[in-house]
DSSP file (Angstrom, degrees, kcal/mol; ACC not computed):
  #  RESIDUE AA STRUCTURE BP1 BP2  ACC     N-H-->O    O-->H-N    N-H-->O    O-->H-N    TCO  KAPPA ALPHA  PHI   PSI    X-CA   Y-CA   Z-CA
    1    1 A X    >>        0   0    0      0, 0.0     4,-2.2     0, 0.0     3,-1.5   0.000 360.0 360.0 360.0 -58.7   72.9  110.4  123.3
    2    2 A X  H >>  +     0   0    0      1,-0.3     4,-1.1     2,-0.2     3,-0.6   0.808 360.0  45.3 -13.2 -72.4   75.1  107.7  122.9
    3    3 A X  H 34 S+     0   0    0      1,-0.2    -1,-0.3     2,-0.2     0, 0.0   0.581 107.9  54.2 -69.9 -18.4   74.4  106.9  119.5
    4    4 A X  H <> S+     0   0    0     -3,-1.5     4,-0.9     2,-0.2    -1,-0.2   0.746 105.1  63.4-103.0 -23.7   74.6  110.6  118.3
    5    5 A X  H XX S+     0   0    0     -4,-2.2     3,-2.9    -3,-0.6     4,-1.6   0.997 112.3  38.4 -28.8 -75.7   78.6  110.1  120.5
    6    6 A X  H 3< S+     0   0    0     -4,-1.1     4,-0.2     1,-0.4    -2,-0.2   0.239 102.8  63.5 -99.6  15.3   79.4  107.5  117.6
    7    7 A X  H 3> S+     0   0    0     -5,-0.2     4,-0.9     2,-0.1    -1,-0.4   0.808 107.2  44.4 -92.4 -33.9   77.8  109.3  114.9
    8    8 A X  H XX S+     0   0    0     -3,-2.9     4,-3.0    -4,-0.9     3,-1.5   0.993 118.2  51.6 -60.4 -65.4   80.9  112.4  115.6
    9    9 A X  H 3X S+     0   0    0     -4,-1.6     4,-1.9     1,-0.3     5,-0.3   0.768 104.2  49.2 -48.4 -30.8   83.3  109.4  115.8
   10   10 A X  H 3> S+     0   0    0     -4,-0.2     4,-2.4     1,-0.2    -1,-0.3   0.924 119.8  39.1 -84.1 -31.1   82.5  107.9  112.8
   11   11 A X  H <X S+     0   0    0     -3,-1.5     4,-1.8    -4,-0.9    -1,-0.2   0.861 111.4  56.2 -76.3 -29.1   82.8  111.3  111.0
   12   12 A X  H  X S+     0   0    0     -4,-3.0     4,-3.1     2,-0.2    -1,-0.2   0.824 115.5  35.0 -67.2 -18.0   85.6  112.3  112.8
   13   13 A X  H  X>S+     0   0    0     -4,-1.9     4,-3.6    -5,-0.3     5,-0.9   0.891 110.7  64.5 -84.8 -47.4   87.8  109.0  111.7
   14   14 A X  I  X>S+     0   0    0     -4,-2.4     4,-1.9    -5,-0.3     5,-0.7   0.879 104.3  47.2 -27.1 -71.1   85.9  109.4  108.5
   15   15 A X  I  X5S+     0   0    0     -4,-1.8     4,-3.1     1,-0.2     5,-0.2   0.952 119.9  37.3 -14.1 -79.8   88.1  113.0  108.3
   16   16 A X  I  X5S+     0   0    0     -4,-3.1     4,-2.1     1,-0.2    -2,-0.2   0.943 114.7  50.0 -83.7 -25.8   91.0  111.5  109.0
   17   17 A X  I  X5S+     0   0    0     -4,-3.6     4,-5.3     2,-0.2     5,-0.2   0.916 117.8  45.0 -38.0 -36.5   90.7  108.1  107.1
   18   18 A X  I  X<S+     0   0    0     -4,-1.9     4,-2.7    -5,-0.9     5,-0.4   0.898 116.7  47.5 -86.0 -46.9   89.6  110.3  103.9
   19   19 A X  H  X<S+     0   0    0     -4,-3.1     4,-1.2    -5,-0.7    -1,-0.2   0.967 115.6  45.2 -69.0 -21.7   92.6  112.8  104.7
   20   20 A X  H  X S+     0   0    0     -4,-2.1     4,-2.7     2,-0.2    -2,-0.2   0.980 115.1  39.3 -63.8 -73.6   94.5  110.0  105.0
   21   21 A X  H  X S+     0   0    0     -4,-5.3     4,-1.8     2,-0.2     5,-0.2   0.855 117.4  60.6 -39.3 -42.8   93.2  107.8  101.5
   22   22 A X  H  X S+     0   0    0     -4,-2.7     4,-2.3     2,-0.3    -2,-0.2   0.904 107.7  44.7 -64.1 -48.9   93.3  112.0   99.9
   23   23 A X  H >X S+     0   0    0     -4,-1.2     4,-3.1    -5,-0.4     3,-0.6   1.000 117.3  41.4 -96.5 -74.4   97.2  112.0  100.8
   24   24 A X  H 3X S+     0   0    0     -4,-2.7     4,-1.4     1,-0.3    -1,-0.3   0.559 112.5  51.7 -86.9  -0.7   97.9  108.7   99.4
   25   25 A X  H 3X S+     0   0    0     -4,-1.8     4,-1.7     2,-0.2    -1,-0.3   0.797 114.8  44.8   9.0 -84.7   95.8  109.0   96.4
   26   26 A X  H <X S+     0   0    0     -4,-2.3     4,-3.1    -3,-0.6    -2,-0.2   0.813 114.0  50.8 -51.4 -48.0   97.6  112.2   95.6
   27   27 A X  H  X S+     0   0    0     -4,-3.1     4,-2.8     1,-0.3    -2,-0.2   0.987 110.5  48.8 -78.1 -45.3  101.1  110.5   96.6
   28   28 A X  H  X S+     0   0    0     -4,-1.4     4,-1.8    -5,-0.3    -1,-0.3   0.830 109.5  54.0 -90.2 -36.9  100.4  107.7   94.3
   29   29 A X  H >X S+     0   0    0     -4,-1.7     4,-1.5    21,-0.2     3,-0.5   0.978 112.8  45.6 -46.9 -66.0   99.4  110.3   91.4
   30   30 A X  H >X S+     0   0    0     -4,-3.1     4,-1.7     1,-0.3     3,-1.1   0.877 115.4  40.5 -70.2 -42.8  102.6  112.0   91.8
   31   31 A X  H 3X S+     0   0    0     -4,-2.8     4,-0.5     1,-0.3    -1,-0.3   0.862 115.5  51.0 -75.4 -33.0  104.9  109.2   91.9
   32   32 A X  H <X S+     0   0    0     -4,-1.8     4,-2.2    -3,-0.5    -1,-0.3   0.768 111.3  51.4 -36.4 -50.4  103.1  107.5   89.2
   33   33 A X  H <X S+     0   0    0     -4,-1.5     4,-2.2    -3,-1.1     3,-0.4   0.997 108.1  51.7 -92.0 -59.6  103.4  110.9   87.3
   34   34 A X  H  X S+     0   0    0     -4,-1.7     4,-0.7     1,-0.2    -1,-0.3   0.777 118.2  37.9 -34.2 -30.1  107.5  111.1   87.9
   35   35 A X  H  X S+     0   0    0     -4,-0.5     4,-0.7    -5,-0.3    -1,-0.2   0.821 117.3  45.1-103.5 -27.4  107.9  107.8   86.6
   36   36 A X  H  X>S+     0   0    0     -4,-2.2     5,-2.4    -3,-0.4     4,-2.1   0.526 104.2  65.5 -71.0 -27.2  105.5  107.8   83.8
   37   37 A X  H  <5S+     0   0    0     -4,-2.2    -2,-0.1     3,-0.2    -1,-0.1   0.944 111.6  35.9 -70.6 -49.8  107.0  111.5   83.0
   38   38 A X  H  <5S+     0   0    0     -4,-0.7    -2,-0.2     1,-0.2    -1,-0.1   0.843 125.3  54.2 -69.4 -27.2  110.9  109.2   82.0
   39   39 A X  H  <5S-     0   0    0     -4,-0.7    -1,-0.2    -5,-0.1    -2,-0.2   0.921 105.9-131.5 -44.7 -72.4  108.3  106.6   80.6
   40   40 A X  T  <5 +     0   0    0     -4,-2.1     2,-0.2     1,-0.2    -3,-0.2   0.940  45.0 164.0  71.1  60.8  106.3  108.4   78.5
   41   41 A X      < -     0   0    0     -5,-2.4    -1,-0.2    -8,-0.1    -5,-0.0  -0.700  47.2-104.6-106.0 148.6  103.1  107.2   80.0
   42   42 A X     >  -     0   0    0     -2,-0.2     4,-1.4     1,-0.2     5,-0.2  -0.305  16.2-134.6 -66.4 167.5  100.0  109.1   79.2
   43   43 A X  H  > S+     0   0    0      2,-0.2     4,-2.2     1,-0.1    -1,-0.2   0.715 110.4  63.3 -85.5  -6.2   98.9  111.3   82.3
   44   44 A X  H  > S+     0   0    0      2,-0.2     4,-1.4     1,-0.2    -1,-0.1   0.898 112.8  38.7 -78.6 -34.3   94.8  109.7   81.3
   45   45 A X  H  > S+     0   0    0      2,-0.3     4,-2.2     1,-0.2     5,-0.2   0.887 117.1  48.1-102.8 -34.6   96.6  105.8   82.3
   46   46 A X  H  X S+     0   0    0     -4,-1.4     4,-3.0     1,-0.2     5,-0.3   0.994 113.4  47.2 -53.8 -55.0   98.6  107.0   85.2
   47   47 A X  H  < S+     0   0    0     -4,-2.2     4,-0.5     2,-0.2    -2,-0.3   0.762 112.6  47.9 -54.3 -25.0   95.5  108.8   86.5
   48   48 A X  H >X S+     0   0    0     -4,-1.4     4,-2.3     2,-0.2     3,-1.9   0.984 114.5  52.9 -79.8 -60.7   93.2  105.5   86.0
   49   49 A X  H 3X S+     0   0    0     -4,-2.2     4,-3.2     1,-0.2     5,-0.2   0.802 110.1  42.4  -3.6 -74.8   96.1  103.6   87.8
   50   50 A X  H 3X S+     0   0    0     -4,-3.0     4,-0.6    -5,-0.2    -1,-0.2   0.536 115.6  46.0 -73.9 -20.4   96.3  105.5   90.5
   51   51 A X  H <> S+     0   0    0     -3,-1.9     4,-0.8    -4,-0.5     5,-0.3   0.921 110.4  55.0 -77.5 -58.8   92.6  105.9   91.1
   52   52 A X  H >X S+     0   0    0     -4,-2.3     4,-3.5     2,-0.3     3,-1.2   0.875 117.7  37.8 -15.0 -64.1   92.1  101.8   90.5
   53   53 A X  H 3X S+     0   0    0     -4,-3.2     4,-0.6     1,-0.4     3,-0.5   0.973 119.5  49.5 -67.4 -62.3   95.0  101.1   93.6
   54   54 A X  H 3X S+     0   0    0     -4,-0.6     4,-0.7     1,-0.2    -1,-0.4   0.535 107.0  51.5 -53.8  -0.7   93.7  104.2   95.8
   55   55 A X  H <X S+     0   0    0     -3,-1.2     4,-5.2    -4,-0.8    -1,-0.2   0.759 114.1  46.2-102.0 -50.3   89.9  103.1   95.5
   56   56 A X  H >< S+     0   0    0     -4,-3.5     3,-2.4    -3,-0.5     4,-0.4   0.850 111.5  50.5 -55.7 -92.2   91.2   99.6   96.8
   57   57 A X  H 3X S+     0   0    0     -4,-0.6     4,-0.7     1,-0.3    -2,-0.3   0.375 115.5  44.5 -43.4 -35.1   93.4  101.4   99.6
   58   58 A X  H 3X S+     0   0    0     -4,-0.7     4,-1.9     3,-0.2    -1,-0.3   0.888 107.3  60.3 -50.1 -57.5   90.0  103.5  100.7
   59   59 A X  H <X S+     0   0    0     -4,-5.2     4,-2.4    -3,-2.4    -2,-0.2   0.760 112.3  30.5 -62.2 -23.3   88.1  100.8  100.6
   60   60 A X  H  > S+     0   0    0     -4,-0.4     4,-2.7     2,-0.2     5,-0.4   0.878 115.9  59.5 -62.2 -60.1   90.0   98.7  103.2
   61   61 A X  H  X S+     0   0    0     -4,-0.7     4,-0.7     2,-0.3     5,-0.4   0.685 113.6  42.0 -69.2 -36.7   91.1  101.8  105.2
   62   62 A X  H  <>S+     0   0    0     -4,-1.9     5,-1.8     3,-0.2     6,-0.3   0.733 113.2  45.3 -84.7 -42.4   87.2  102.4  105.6
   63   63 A X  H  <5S+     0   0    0     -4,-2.4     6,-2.7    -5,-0.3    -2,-0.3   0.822 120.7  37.1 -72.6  -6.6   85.8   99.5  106.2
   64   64 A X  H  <5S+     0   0    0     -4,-2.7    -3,-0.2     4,-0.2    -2,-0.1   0.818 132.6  26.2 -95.5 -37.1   88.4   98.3  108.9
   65   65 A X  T  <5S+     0   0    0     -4,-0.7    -3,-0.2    -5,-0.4   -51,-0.1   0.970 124.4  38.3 -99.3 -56.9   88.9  102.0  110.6
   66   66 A X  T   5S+     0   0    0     -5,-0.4   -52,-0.2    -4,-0.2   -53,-0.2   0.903 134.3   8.7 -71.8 -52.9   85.5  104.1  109.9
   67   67 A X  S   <S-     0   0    0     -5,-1.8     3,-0.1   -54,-0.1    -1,-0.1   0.232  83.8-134.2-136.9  16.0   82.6  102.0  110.3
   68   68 A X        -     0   0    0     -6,-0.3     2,-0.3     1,-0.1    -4,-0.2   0.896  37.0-157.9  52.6  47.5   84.4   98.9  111.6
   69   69 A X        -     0   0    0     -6,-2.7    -1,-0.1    -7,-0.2    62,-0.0  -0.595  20.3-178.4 -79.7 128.4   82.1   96.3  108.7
   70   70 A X        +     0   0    0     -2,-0.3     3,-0.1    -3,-0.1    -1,-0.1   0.337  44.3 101.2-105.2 -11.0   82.0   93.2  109.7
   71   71 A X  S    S-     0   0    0      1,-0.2    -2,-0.0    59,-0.1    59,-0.0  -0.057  84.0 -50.0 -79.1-177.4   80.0   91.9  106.6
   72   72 A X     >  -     0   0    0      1,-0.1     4,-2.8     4,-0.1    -1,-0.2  -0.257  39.2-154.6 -63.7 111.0   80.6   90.0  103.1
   73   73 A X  H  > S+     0   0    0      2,-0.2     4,-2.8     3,-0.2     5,-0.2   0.893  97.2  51.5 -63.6 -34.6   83.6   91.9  101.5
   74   74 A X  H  4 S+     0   0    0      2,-0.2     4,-0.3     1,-0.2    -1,-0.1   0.667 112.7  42.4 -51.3 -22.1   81.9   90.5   97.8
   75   75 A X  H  > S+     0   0    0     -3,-0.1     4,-1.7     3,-0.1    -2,-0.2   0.857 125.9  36.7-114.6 -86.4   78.4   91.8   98.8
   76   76 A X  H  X S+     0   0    0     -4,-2.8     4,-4.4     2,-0.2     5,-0.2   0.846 109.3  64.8 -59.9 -45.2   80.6   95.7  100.4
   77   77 A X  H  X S+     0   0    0     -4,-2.8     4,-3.3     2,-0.2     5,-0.3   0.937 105.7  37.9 -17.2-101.5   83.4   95.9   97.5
   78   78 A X  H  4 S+     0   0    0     -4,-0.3    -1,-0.2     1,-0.3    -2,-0.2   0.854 122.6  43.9 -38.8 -45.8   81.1   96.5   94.5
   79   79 A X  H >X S+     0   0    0     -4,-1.7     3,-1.9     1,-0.2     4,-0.5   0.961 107.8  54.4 -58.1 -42.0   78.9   98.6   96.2
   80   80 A X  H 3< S+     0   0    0     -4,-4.4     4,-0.3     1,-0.2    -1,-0.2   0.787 112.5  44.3 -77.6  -6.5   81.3  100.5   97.8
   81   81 A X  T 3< S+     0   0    0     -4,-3.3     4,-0.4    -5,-0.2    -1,-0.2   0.164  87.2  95.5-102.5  30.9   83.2  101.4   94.2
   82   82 A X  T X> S+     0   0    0     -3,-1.9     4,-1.0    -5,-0.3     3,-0.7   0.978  91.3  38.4 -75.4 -45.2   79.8  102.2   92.4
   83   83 A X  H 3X S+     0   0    0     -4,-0.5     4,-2.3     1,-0.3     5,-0.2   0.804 109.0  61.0 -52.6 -26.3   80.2  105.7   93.1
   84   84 A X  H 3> S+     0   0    0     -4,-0.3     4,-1.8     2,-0.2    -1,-0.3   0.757 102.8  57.7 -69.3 -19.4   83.9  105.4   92.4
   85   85 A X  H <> S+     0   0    0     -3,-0.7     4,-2.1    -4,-0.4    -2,-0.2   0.991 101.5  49.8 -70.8 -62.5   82.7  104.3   88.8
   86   86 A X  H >X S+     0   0    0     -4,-1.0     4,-2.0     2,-0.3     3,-0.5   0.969 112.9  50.4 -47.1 -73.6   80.9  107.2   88.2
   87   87 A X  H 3X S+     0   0    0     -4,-2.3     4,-1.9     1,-0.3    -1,-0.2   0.782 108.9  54.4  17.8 -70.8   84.3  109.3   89.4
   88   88 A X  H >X S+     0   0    0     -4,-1.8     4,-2.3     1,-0.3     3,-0.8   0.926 110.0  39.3 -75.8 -43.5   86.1  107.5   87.3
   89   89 A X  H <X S+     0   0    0     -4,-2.1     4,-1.7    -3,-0.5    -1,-0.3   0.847 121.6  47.1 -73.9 -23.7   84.1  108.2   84.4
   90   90 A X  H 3X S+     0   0    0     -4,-2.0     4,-1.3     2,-0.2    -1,-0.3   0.751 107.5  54.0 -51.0 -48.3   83.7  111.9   85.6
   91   91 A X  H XX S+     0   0    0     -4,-1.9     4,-1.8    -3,-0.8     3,-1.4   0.983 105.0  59.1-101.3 -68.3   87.2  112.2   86.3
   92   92 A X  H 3X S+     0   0    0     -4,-2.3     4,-1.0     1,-0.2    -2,-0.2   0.912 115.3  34.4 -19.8 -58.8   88.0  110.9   82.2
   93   93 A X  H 3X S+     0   0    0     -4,-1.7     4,-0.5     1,-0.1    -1,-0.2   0.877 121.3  51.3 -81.3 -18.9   86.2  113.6   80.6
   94   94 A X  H <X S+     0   0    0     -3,-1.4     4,-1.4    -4,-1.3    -3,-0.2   0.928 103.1  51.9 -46.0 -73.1   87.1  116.2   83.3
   95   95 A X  H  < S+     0   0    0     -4,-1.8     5,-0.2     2,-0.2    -2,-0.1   0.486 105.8  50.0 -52.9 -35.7   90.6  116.0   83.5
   96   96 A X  H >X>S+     0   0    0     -4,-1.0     4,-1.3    -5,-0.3     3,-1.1   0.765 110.3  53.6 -91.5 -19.1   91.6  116.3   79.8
   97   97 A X  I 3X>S+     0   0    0     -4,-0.5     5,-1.3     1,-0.3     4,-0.9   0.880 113.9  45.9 -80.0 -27.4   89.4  119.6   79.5
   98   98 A X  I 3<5S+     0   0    0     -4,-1.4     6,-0.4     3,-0.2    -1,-0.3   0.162 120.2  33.2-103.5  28.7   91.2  120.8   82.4
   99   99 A X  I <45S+     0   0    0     -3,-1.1     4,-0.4     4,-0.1    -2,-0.1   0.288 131.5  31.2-114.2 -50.9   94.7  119.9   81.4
  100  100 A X  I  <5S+     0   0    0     -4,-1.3    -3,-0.2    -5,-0.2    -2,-0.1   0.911 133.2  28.5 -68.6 -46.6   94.4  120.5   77.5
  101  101 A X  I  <<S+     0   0    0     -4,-0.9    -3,-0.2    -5,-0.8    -4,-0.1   0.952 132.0  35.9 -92.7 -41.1   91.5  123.4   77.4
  102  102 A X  S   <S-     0   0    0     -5,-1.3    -2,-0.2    -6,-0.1    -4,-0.2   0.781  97.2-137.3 -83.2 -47.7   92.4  125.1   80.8
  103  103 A X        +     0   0    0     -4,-0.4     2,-0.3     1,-0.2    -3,-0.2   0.910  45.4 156.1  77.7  34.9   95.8  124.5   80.5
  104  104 A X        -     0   0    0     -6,-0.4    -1,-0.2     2,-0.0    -2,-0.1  -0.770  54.1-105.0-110.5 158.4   96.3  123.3   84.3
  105  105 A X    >>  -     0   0    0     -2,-0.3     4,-2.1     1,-0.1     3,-0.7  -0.530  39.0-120.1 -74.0 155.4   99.4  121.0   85.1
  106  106 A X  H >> S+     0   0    0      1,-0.2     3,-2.4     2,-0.2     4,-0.7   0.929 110.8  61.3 -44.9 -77.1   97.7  117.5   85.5
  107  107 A X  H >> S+     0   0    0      1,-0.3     4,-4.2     2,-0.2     3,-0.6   0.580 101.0  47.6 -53.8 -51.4   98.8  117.1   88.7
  108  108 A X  H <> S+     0   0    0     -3,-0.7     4,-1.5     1,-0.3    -1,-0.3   0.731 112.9  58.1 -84.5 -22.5   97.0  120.2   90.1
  109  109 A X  H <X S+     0   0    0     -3,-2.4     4,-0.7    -4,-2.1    -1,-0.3   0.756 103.8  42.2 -61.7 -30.6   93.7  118.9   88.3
  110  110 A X  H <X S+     0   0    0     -4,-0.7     4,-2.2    -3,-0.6     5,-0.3   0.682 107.0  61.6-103.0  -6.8   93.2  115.9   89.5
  111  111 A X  H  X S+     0   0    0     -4,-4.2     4,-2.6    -5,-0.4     5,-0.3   0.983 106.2  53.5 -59.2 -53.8   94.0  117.0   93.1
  112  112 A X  H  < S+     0   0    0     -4,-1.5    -1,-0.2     2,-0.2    -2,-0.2   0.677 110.9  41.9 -35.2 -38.0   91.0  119.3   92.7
  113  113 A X  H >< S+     0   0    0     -4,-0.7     3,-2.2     2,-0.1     4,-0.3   0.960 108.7  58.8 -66.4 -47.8   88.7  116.8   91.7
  114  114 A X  H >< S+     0   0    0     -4,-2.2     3,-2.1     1,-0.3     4,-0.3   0.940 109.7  43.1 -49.1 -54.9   89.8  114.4   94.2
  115  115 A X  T 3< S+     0   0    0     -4,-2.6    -1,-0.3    -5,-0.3     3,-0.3   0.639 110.7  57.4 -71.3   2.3   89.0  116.9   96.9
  116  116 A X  T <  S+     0   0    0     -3,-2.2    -1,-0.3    -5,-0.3     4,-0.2   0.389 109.5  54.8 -95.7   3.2   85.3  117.9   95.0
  117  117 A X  S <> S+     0   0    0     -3,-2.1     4,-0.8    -4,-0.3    -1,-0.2   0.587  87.5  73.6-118.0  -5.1   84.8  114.4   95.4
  118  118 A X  H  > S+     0   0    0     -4,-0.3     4,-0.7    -3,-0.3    -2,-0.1   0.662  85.8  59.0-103.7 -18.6   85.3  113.5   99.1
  119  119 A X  H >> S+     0   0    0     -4,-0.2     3,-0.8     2,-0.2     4,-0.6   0.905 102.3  51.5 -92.4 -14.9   82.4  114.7  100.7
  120  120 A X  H >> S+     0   0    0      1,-0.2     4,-2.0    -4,-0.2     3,-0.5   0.796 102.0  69.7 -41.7 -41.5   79.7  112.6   98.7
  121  121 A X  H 3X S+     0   0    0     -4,-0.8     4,-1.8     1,-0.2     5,-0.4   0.861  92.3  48.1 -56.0 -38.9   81.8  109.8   99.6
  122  122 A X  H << S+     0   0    0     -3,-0.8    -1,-0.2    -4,-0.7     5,-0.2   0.809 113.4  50.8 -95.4 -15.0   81.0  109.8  103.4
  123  123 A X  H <X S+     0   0    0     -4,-0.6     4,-2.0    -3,-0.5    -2,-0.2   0.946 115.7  42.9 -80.4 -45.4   76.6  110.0  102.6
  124  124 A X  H  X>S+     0   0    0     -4,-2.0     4,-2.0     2,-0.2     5,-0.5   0.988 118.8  45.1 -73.6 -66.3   76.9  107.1  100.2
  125  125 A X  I  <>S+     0   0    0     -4,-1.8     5,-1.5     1,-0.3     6,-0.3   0.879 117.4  43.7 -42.5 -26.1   79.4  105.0  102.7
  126  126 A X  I  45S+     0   0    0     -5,-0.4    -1,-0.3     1,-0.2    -2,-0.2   0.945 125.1  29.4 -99.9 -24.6   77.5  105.6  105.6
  127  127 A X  I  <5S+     0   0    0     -4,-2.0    -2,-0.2    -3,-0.4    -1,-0.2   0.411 134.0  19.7-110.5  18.5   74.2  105.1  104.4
  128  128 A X  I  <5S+     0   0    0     -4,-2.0    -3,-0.2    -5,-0.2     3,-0.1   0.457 121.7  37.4-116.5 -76.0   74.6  102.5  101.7
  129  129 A X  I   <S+     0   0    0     -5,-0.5    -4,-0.1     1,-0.2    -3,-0.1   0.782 129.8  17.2 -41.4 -71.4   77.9  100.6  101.9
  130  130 A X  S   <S+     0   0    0     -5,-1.5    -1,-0.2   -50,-0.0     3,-0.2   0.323  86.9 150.6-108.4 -19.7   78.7   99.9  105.4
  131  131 A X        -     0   0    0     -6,-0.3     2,-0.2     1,-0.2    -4,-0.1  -0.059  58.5-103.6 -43.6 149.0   75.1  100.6  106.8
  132  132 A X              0   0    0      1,-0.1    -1,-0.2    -6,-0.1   -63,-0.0  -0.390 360.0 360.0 -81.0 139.2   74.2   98.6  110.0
  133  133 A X              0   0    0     -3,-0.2    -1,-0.1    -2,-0.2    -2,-0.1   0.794 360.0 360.0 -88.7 360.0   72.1   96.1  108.5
């Protein structure tokens, strides 16, 4: 009974960690895209940016808060951005067919992939990344 307790907590901080990481993600795409707009930075190198810092900022923010890893950050790091690799490569070819062909403002494109992406994230963390060893 116990254990099946700290299986809800870990999905309920998981929730708010992820809404949390979602929000600043998002913030760091828009501010990125307001200053990159006077810039005249592509929206493809803002968007890489902005994944790059938020992937870091998840990853911290999930091991410290959601599953509370005590193990080798060199050893949890890489693992925990392989999926984020894939994303990212996802998120390249995605993201111009759905600005350019679709005609949606960047902004409101990659928030929609960011949120198709969030619930894979918590089966690969909890049973790869962070798993009790």
């Amino acid at each position: 009974m116990r254990r099946l307790l700290e299986q809800h907590h870990t999905k309920i901080r998981f929730l708010v960690v992820g809404a949390v990481n979602t929000l600043f993600g998002i913030g760091l795409f828009v501010l990125l895209m307001l200053a990159g707009k006077h810039l005249h930075i592509h929206y493809l190198v803002i968007s890489s940016t902005a994944q790059i810092v938020a992937i870091l900022f998840s990853f911290f923010t999930n091991r410290t808060f959601v599953f509370k890893a005590r193990g080798s950050i060199r050893h949890e790091l890489p693992v925990f951005c392989a999926p984020y690799l894939g994303y990212f490569f996802l998120n390249l070819a995605t993201l111009p067919l759905l600005v350019e062909v679709a005609h949606l403002n960047p902004l409101v494109a990659q928030t929609g992939f960011t949120l198709t992406v969030l619930v894979t994230n918590y089966l690969w963390h909890s049973r790869v990344t962070f798993r009790s060893r």
